[in-house]
C-alpha positions as CSV (number, residue, x, y, z in Angstrom):
1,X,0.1,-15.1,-14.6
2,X,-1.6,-11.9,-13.8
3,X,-4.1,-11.5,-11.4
4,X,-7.8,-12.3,-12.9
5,X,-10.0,-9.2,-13.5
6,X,-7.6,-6.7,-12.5
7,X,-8.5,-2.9,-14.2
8,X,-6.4,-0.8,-12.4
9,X,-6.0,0.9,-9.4
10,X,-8.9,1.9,-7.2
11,X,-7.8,4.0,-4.1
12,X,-4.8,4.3,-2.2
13,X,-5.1,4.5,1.9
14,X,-2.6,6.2,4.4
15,X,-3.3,7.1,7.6
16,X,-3.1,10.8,9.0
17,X,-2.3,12.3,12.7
18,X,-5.2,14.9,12.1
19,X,-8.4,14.3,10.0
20,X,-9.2,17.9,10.2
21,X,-5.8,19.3,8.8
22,X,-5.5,16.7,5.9
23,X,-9.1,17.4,4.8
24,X,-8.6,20.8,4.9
25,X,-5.2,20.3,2.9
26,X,-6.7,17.8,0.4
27,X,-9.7,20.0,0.0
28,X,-8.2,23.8,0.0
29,X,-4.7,23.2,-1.7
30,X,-4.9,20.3,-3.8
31,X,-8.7,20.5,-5.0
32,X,-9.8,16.9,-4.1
33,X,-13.4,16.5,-3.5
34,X,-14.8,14.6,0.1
35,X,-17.1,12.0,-1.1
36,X,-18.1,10.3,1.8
37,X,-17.1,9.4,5.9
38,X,-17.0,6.3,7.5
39,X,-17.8,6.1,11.2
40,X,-15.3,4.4,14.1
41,X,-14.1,1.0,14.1
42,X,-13.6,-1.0,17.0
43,X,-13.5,-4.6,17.5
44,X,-13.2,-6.2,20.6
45,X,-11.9,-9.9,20.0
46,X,-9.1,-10.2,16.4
47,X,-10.2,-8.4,14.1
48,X,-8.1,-5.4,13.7
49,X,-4.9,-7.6,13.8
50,X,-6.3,-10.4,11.2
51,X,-8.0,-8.3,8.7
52,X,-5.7,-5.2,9.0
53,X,-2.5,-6.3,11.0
54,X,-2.4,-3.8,13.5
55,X,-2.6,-4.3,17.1
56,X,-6.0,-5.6,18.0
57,X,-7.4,-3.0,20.7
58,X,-5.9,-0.2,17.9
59,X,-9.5,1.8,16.7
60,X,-10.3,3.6,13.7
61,X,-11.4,6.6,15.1
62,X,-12.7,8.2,10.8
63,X,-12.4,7.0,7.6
64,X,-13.0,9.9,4.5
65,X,-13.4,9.1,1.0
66,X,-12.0,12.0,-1.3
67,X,-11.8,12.0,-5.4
68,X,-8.5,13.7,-6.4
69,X,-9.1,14.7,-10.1
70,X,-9.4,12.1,-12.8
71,X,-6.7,9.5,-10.9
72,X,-7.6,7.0,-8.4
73,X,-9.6,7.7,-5.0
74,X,-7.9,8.6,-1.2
75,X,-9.2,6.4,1.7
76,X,-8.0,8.9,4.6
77,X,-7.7,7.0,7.9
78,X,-7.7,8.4,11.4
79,X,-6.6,5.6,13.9
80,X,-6.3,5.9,18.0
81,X,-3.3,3.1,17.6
82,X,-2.9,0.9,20.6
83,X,0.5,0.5,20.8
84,X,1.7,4.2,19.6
85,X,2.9,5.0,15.9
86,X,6.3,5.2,13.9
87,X,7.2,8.3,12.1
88,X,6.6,9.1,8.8
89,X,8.5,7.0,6.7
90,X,11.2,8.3,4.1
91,X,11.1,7.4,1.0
92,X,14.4,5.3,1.0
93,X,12.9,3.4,4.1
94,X,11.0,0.3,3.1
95,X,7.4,1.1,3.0
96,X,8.9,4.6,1.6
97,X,6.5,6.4,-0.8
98,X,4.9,9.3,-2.0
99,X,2.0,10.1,-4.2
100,X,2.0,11.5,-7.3
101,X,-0.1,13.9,-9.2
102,X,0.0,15.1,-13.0
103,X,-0.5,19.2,-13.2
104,X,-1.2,20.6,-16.6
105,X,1.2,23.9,-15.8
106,X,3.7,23.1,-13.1
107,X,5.0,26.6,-12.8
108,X,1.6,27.3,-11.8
109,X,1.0,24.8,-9.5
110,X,4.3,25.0,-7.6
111,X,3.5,28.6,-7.3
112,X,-0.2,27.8,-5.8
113,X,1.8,25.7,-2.9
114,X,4.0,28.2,-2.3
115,X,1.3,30.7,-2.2
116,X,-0.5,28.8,0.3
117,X,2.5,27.9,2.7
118,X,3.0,24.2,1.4
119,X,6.6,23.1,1.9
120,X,7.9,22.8,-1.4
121,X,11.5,20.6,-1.7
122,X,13.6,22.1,-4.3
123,X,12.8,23.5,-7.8
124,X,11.0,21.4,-10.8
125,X,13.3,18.8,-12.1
126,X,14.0,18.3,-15.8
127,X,13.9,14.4,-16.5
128,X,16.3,12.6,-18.9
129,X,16.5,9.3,-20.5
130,X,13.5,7.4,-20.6
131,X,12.1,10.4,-19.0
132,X,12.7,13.1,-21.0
133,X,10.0,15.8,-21.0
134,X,9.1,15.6,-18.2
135,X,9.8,17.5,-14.9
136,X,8.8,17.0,-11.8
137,X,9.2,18.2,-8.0
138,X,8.2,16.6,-4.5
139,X,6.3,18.9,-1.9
140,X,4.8,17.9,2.1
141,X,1.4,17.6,3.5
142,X,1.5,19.7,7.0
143,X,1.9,15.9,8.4
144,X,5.1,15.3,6.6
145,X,3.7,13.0,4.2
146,X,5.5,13.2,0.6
147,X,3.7,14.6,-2.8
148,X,4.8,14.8,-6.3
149,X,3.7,16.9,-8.8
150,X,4.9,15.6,-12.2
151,X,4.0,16.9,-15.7
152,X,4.8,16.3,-19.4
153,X,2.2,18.1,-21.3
154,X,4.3,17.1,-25.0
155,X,5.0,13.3,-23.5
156,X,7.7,11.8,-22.6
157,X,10.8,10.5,-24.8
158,X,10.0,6.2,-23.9
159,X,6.7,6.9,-26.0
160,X,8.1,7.4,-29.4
161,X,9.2,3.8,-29.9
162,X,7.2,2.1,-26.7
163,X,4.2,-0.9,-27.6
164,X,2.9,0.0,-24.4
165,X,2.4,3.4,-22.1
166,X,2.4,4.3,-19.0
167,X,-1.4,5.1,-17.9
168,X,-2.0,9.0,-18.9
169,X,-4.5,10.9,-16.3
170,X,-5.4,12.9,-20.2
171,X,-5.8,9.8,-22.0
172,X,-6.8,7.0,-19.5
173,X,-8.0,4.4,-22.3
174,X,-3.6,4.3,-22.8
């Protein structure tokens, strides 16, 4: 049964070493927009470890809001952890991910990373299969964290006989 009332996807959160780097890389290379900022959080009794499972003297030192184009929202977090932090997963580790974003022109994007330093992993991908027409390549935040950019401006080859499609960032009544 699925979940009553869901709509979709509202923000996703990660946490960063340096709020002042990753706004400046949201900001400056990828073109989000900084919506709002959330003061420290502290709690002195539970409350960290019930309501976000982290050790319970861990603080939120900032929280920043950011709109990334026409997808879902960023919740940035900057946290003075209690009990020290692990390293940035990989994406075969569980808990592995990395965000994805849909570019128009991918030569042109990849080229805009490049031209302001970002660490771009390989060269754009051609998809097959289920994917084809698409192509796609990953790329690094200055913390390590793992981005995607992905494009298929003519679709991809599941759509000509699919009932249902993949939410579109062009078309988001799909």
């Amino acid at each position: 049964m699925a979940l009553p009332g869901v709509r979709g996807l509202d923000h996703i959160g990660f946490t960063v070493p340096d709020m002042d780097e990753a706004h400046a890389f949201l900001v400056e290379i990828l073109g989000a927009i900084h919506v709002y900022t959330l003061a420290a959080k502290r709690a002195d009794d539970d409350w960290m470890s019930a309501h976000l499972g982290v050790h319970p003297r861990t603080e939120i030192s900032e929280i920043r809001f950011y709109r990334l184009g026409h997808g879902t929202n960023l919740e940035v977090f900057a946290y003075d952890s209690a009990d020290g932090q692990a390293p940035q997963p990989r994406n075969s580790d569980i808990g592995g991910h990395h965000l994805a974003l849909y570019v128009d022109d991918m030569d042109a994007a990849v080229a805009s990373l490049l031209q302001h330093g970002v660490e771009v992993m390989g060269t754009p991908v051609a998809s097959a299969g289920a994917s084809a027409g698409q192509r796609w390549v990953y790329f690094r935040s200055p913390w390590g964290m793992q981005f995607e950019l992905v494009s298929f401006p003519d679709g991809k080859a599941y759509e000509n006989t699919a009932t249902t499609l993949l939410w579109h960032p062009k078309d988001p009544a799909r």
